[in-house]
N, C-alpha and C positions, 0 to 999 in steps of 0.2 A: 623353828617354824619357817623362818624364811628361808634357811638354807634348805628345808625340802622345799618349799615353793619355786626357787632357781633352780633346782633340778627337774620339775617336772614340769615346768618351762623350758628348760634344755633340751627335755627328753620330745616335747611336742613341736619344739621348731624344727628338730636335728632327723631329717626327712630318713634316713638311712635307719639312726637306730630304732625311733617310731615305727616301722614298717618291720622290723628285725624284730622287735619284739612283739609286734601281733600275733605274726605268725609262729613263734616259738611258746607264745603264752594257747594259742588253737591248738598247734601241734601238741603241748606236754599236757591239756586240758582231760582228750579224750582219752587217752589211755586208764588217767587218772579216774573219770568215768566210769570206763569198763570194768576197773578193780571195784569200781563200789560198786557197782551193778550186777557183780562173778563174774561179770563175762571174759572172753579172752583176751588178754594183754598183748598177745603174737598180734592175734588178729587183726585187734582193733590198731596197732601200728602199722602192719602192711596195708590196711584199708585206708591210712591214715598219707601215708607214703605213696599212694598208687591213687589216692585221688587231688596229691597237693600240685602236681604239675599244670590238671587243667585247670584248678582254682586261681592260681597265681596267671596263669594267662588270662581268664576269664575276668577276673578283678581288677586287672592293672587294664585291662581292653576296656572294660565297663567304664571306669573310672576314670582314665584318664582319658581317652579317645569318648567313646558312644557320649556318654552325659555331657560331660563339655562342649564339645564339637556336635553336637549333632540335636539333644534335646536342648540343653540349654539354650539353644542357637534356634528354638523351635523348627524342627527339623524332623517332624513328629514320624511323616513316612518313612525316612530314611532311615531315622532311628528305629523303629518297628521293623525294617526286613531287616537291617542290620546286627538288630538283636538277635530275630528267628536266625538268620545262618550260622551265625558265630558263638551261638549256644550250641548247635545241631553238628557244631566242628568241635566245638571242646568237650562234649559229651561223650562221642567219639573218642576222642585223646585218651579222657576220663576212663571208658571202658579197654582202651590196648593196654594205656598205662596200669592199668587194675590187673590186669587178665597175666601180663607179664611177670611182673610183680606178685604173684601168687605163683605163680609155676617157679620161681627162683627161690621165693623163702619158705613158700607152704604147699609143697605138690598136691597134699593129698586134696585141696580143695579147688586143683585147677581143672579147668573145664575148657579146652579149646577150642576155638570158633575163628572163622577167616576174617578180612574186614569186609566180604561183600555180606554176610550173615550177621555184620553188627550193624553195618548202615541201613539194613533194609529192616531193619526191628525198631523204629523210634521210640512205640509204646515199652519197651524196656530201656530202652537211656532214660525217658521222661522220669518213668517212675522210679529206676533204681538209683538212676545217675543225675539227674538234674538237682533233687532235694539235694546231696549229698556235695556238689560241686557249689551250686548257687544258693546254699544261706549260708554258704561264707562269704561268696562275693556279694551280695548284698549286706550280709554283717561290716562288712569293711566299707561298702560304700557308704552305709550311715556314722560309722567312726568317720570316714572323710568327712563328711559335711558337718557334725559336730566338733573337728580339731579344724573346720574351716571357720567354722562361728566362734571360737574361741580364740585364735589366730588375729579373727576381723576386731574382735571386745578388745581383746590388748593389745592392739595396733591404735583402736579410735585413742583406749584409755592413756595408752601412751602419749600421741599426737593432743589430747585433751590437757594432758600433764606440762609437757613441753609450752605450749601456748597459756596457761596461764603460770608459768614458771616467769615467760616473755613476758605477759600483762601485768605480771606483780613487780619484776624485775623494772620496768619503762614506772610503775607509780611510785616505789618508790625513788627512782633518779626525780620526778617531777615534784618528790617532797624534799627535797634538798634547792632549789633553786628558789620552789615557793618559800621556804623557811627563810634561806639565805637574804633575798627581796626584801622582806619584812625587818630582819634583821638589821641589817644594812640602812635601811631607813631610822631603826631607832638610832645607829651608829652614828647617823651624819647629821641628826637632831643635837647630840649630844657636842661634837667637833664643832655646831657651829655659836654654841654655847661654851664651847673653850669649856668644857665640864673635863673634875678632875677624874669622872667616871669612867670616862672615854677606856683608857686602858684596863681597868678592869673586865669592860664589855668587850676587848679585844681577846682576852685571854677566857675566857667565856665562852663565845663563840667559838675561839679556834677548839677549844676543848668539845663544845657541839660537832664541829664539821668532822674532829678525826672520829666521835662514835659514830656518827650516820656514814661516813664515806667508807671505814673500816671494820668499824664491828656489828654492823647491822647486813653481813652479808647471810650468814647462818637464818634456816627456815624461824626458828624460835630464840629469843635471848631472854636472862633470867630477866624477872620484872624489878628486881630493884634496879639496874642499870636505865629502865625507862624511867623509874623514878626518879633518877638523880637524872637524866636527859629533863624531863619535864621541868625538876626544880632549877635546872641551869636557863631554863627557859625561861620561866614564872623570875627569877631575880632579874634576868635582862630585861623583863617589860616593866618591874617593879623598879626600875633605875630609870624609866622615860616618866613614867606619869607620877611617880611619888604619894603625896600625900591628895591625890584624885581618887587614888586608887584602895579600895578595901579588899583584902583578897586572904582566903583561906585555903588552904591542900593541906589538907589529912589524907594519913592511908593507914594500912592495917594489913597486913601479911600474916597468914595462917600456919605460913611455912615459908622460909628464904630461898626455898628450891623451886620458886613458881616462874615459870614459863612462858612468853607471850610474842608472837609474832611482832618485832621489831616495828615503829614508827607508825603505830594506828592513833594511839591517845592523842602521841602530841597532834594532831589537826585538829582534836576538839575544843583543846584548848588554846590551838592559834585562833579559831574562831570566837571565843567567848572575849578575847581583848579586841580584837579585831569590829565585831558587831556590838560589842559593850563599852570599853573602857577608849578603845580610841577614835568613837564618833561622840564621845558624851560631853560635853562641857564640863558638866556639871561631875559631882562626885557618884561612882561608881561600885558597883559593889560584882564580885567573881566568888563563888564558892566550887570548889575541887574536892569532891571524895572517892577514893579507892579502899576497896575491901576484896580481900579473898576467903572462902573457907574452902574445904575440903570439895567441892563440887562447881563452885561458879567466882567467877571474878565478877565485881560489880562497879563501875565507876560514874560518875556525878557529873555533870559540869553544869554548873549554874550561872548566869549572868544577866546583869540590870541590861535595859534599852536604852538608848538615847531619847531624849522626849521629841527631837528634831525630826520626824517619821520621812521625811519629806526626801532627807537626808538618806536617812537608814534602805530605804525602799529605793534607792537608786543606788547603792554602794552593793547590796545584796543581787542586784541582776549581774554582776559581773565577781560574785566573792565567793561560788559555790565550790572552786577546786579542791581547797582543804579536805570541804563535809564530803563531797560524793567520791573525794580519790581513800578517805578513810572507810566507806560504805562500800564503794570494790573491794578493797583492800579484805575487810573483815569477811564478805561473800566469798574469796578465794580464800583465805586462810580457814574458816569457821563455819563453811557453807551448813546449812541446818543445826548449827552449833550457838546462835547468839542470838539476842534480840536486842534492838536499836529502837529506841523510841523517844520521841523529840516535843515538846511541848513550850506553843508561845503564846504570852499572851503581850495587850499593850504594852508590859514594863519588863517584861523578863522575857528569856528563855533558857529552855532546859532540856538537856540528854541524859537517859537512863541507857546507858550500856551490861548489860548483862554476858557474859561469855562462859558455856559451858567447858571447866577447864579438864572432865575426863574425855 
């Protein structure tokens, strides 16, 4: 399927063969016609051949010169005598070319006539030679503006691609410096506590930095590798707060081959420590659930408030990176594909992630 997609892609950029095969799919059409019809196969190719010289003038003049240059350009008079003459010249063409072209392959149906006896006849080019010259060249100019409207669709959708390829590219660089921050702060809590944790948390971390810097470049990474991201995450903050801290992550996998656009979860759970566990004094409670089946990924993150509001409601005007760089994040990867929905009350809040995974 997509190797015929790239080719007829190919075939509609690639000006030369597009055009090559219009006219040879018109040309081997009508004959093919005249056999279902009985009628005559000679014929219908000399007529075929003796009227392809004025069409291909007439088409490539309409087409590329009058409509562009002249209507397009609202040029509506000029376009209008410009049309009468230069129909009334190939028409013309249309009938020496015809006339010649029947005395060389089929005499018995030639009829000879000067050009001062074909110019001064228009009511017989109009009726015999205009229909037959001009609904190909108008067939062709609506294929042009149809391979121009499709041309224009995947150029936007390209340019569309490219730009949020760039916008998903810059969020996630900016979830690595926000992670790293955070990180680092519990690092140097620990250092100045002369904690024997210290090294642990160093090799932790650097085991975080090589998956997000390296293996999070690919569009999709399997989901148990964000699991174990998460959980290398969930032990480094469980090494700062200890026994403040009550914290549960479950998951459930339907299948090991499940698939998930790298570094969205973890923000949701930077924020549940972040607006729960490390404004709280007091003890703290984090519940994490992940479930997959056969149709939707579904994840949890629960977490207590601080009772200090005071606190909490001035840390959160300036703590939104996380949440809205994972709510782009998910709108580029999952657009029409997920629901996010967030529930706070005074002592908790909560996200329900939903993501349709066919």
């Amino acid at each position: 399927m997509v190797k015929r997609k790239n080719l007829i892609d190919w075939i509609i950029q690639n000006r030369v063969v597009s055009h090559l095969m219009f006219w040879v799919l018109l040309f081997i059409s009508l004959p093919i016609l005249a056999a279902l019809n009985d009628g005559s196969i000679e014929k219908t190719v000399n007529s075929s051949l003796s009227f392809l010289p004025a069409q291909l003038l007439a088409s490539y003049f309409l087409v590329y010169y009058q409509v562009p240059k002249l209507l397009f350009k609202k040029k509506y008079l000029k376009f209008g005598f410009s049309f009468l003459i230069s129909a009334y010249v190939f028409l013309v063409i249309s009938k020496l070319s015809s006339m010649y072209l029947t005395k060389f392959f089929i005499p018995k149906y030639y009829v000879e006539k000067n050009l001062i006896e074909i110019v001064s006849d228009p009511f017989h080019l109009a009726v015999v030679h205009f229909p037959s010259v001009y609904v190909f060249v108008f067939l062709m100019l609506m294929t042009k503006v149809v391979k121009d409207r499709f041309e224009e669709r995947h150029q936007l959708e390209v340019l569309q691609k490219e730009k949020a390829n760039t916008e998903l590219k810059f969020l996630k660089a900016q979830t690595n410096p926000h992670f790293l921050f955070n990180t680092l702060n519990n690092l140097y809590s620990l250092t100045l506590d002369r904690s024997e944790k210290a090294p642990e948390v160093v090799l932790k971390l650097s085991d975080m930095l090589d998956y997000m810097l390296y293996r999070c470049k690919d569009a999709e990474v399997p989901l148990k590798k964000e699991i174990a991201f998460i959980q290398d995450y969930i032990d480094l903050e469980s090494l700062r707060y200890g026994n403040k801290l009550t914290l549960n992550f479950t998951y459930h996998l339907h299948s090991p081959d499940v698939m998930i656009a790298p570094l969205i979860l973890i923000s949701f759970v930077e924020n549940a420590f972040k607006h729960g566990a490390s404004n709280n004094l007091k003890d703290s409670l984090i519940q994490i659930e992940l479930t997959t089946n056969q149709d939707q990924l579904c994840f949890t993150v629960f977490n207590t408030l601080p009772q200090n509001r005071q606190d909490d409601t001035r840390n959160e005007s300036h703590s939104g990176i996380g949440f809205s760089n994972a709510q782009r994040q998910l709108e580029l990867n999952y657009k029409n594909n997920y629901d996010l929905k967030s529930t706070k009350t005074d002592n908790d809040f909560q996200i329900v992630l939903n993501i349709n995974l066919k």
